[in-house]
C-alpha positions in Angstrom: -54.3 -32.1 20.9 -55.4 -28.3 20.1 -52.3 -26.6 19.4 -52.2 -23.3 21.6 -51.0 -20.5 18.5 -50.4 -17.2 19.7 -54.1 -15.9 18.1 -55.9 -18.4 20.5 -54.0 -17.7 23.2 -54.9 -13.6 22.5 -58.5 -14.7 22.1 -58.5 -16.7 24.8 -57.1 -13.8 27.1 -59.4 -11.0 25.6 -62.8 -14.5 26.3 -61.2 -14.4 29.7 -61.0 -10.6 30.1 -64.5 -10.4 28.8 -66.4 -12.4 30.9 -64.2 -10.5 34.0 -65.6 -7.7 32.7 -69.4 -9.0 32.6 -69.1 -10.0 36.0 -67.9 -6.7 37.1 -70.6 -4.9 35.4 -74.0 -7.0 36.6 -72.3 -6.0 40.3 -72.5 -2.3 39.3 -75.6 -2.3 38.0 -77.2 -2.8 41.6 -75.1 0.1 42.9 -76.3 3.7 43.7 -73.1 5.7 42.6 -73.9 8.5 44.6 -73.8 6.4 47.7 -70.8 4.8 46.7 -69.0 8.2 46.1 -70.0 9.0 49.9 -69.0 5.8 51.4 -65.6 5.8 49.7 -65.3 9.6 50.8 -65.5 8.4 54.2 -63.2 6.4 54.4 -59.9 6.4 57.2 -56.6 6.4 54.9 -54.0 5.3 57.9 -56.3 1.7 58.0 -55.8 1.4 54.3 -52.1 1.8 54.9 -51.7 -0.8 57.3 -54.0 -2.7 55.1 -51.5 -2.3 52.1 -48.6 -2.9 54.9 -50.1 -6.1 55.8 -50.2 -7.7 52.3 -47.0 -6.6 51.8 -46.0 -8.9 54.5 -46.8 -11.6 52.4 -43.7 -11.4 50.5 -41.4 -12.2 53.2 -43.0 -14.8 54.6 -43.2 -16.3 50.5 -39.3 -15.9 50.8 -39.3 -18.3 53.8 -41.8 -20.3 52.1 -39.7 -21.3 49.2 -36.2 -21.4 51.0 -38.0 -24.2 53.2 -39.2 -25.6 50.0 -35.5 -26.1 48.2 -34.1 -29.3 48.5 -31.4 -29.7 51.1 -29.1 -30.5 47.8 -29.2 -27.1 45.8 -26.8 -24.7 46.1 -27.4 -22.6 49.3 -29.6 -18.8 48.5 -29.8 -15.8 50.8 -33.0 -14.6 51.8 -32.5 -11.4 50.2 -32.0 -12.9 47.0 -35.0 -15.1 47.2 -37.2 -12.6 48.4 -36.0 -10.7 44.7 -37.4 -14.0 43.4 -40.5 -13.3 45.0 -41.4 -10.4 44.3 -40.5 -10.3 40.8 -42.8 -13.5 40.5 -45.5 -12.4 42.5 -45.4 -9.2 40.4 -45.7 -11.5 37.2 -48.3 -13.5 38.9 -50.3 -10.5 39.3 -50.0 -8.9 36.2 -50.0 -12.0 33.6 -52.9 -14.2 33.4 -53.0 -18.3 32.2 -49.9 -20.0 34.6 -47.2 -17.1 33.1 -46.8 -16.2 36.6 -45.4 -19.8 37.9 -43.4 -19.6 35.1 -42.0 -17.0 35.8 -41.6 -18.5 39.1 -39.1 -21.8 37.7 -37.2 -19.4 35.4 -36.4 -17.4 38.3 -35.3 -20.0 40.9 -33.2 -21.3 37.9 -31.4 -17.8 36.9 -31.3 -16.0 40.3 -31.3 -18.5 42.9 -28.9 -21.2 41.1 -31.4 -23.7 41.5 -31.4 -26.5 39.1 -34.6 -27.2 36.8 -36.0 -30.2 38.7 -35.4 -28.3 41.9 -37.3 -25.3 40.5 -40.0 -27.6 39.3 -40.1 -28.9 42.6 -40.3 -25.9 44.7 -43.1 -24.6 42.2 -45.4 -28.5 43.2 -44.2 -28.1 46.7 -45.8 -24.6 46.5 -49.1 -25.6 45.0 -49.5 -28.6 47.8 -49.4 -26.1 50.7 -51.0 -23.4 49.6 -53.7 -26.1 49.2 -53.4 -27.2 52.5 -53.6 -23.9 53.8 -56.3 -22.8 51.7 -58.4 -25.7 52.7 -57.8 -24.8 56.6 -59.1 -21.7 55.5 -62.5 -23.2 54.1 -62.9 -25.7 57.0 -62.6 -23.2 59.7 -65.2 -21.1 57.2 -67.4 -24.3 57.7 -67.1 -25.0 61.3 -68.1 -20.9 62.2 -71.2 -20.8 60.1 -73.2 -21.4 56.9 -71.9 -20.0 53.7 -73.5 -19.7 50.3 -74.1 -22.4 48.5 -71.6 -22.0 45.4 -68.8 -21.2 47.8 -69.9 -24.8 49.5 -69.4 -26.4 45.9 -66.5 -24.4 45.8 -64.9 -25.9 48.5 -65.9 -29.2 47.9 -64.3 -29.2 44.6 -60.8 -27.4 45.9 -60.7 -29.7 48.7 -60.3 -33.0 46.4 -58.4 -31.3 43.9 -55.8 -30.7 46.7 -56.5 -34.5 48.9 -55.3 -36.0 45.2 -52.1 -33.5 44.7 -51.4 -34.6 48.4 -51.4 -38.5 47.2 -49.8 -37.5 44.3 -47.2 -36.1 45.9 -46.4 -38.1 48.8 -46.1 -41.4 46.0 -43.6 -38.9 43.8 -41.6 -38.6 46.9 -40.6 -41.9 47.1 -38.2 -41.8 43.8 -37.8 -37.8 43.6 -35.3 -36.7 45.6 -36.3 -32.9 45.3 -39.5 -34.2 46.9 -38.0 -35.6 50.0 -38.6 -32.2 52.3 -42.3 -33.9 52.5 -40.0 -36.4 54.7 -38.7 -34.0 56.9 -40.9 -32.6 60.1 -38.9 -29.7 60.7 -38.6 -27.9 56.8 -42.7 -29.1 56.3 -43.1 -27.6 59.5 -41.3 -24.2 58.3 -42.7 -24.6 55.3 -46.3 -24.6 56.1 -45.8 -21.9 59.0 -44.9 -19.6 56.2 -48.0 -20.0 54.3 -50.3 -20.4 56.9 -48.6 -16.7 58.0 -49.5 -15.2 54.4 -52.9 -16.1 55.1 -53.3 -14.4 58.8 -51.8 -11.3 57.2 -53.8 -11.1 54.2 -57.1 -11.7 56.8 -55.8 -8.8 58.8 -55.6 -6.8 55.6 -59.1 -7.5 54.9 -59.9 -6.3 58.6 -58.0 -3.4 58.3 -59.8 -2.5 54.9 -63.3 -3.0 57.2 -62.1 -0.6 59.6 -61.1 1.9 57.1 -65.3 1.9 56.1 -66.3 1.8 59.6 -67.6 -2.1 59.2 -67.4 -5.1 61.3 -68.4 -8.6 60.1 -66.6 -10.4 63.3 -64.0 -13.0 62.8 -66.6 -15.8 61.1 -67.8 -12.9 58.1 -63.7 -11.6 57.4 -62.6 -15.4 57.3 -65.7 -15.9 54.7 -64.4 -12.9 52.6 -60.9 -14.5 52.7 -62.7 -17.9 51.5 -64.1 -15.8 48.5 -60.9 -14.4 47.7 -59.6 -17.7 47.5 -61.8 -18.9 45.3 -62.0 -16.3 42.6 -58.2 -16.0 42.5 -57.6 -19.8 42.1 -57.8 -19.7 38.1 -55.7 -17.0 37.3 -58.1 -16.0 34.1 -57.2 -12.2 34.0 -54.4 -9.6 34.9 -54.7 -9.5 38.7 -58.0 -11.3 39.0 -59.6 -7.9 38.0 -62.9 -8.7 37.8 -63.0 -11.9 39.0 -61.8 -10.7 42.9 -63.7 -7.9 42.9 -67.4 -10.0 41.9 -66.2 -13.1 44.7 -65.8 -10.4 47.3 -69.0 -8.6 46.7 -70.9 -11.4 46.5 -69.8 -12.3 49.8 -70.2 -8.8 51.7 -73.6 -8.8 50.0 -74.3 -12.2 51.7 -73.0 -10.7 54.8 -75.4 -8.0 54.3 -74.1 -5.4 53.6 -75.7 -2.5 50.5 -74.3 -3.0 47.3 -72.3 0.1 47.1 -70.5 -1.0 50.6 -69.8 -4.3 49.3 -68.1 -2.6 46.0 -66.0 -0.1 47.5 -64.7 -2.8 50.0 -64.3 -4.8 47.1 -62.0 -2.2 45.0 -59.9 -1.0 48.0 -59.1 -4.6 49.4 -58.0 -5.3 45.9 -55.7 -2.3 45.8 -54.5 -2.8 48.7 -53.1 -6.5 47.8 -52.3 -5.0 44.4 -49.9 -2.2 45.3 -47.0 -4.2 47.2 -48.0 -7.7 45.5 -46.9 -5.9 42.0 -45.0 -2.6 43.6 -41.8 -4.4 45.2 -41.3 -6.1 42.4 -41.5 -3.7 40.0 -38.8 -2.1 42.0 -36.4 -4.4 41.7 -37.2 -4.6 37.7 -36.7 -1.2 37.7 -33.5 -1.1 39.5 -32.0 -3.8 37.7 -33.0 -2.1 34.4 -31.2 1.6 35.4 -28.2 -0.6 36.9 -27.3 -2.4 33.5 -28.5 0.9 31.5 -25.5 2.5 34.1 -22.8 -0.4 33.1 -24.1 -0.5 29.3 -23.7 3.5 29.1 -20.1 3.3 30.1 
């Protein structure tokens, strides 16, 4: 088995960041810059705000997520406290490339939410099971509306069994893992997937309100198509933020739609801003705070 040193993990990041960056750059070449500068200048800032508002409610709804997610057996956690967890996780998720992110995710239910390492583990499985499930209601309700590209098709096809096995897997693990049993129960798998289903609506309604801030409509069948491309591009986690990798899944699919190129573009950076600045903002808040609190006690 290749050992993964530090130096082939840095190369390996800086490959990743590279091709990100190659992607980014064959989209720009079909822009006219001084179209783009006009169509960005034109753009409505209160929609971007309830577009950055929107994504932001993703975080609460994560928080409700993973409480439904804990086994019944670990030590009760307020939802403040887990939505700390959240966003210090999601921050990590969106600023460190390569898993680091889910990671962080089990560290943190472990030190801040008292929750034990096989319940952590759990949650972070439990997690990655219904997000599939709700990304794949996502791509058949992409499907059903009307035809999509055919890379996102192969796309789909692939995420679909890669989630139908982590289902099987799952449900068979749930038979001797007690930390699994909340597949057993109707009402916290009903929570639970309510929750994530609702992080999807909002971050659609983000993308509409990004539309609206240009001026553009693509109906309810072209937003659900951008939210399929999202999807995919963000599913390997190959750069900081998916920069690069976002940004070239959701131009490609505004250019399908039909939109110019410098449209697509500047939807594509200000969508991905818009998730950015509360996805990485709150928790860097609560870093922050935490910092200055034990700089405070340390000080005196």
């Amino acid at each position: 088995m290749t050992r993964w040193t530090p130096g082939r993990r840095r190369a390996a990041l800086i490959g990743a960041w590279l091709v990100a960056t190659l992607l980014l750059v064959l989209c720009a070449r079909s822009i006219d810059w001084t179209r783009a500068t006009e169509v960005m200048s034109t753009t409505r800032p209160g929609w971007i705000l309830v577009a950055i508002l929107a994504n932001a409610a993703i975080l609460p709804l994560m928080a409700g997520f993973w409480l439904a997610l804990r086994s019944a057996a670990e030590v009760r956690v307020a939802f403040a406290r887990m939505f700390e967890i959240v966003s210090m996780a999601t921050a990590v998720m969106n600023t460190v490339p390569f898993g680091a992110g889910h990671a962080s995710m089990v560290l943190l239910l472990i030190r801040r939410g008292e929750t034990s390492q096989r319940g952590a583990l759990s949650v972070l499985a439990l997690d990655q099971l219904d997000e599939g499930i709700a990304k794949v209601a996502v791509f058949v309700l992409v499907l059903l509306l009307g035809p999509v590209p055919s890379w996102m098709r192969n796309g789909i096809t692939t995420a679909t069994i890669f989630v139908a096995l982590l289902a099987v897997a799952m449900i068979a693990a749930s038979r001797w893992a007690k930390e699994l049993k909340v597949l057993k129960s109707w009402l916290r798998s009903t929570t639970a997937l309510a929750c994530v289903v609702g992080t999807k609506v909002v971050e659609a309604l983000a993308i509409v309100a990004v539309q609206r801030a240009f001026g553009v409509d693509v109906g309810m069948s072209g937003t659900l198509l951008v939210l399929a491309a999202v999807i995919l591009g963000s599913m390997v986690p190959l750069t900081p933020g998916n920069v690069g990798t976002y940004e070239t899944a959701v131009f490609v699919a505004y250019r399908y739609l039909g939109l110019a190129p410098e449209q697509a573009l500047s939807l594509a950076l200000v969508q991905h801003i818009a998730f950015i600045i509360p996805s990485v903002g709150v928790g860097y808040l609560y870093v922050s705070a935490q910092t200055l609190a034990r700089s405070a006690i340390a000080s005196r």
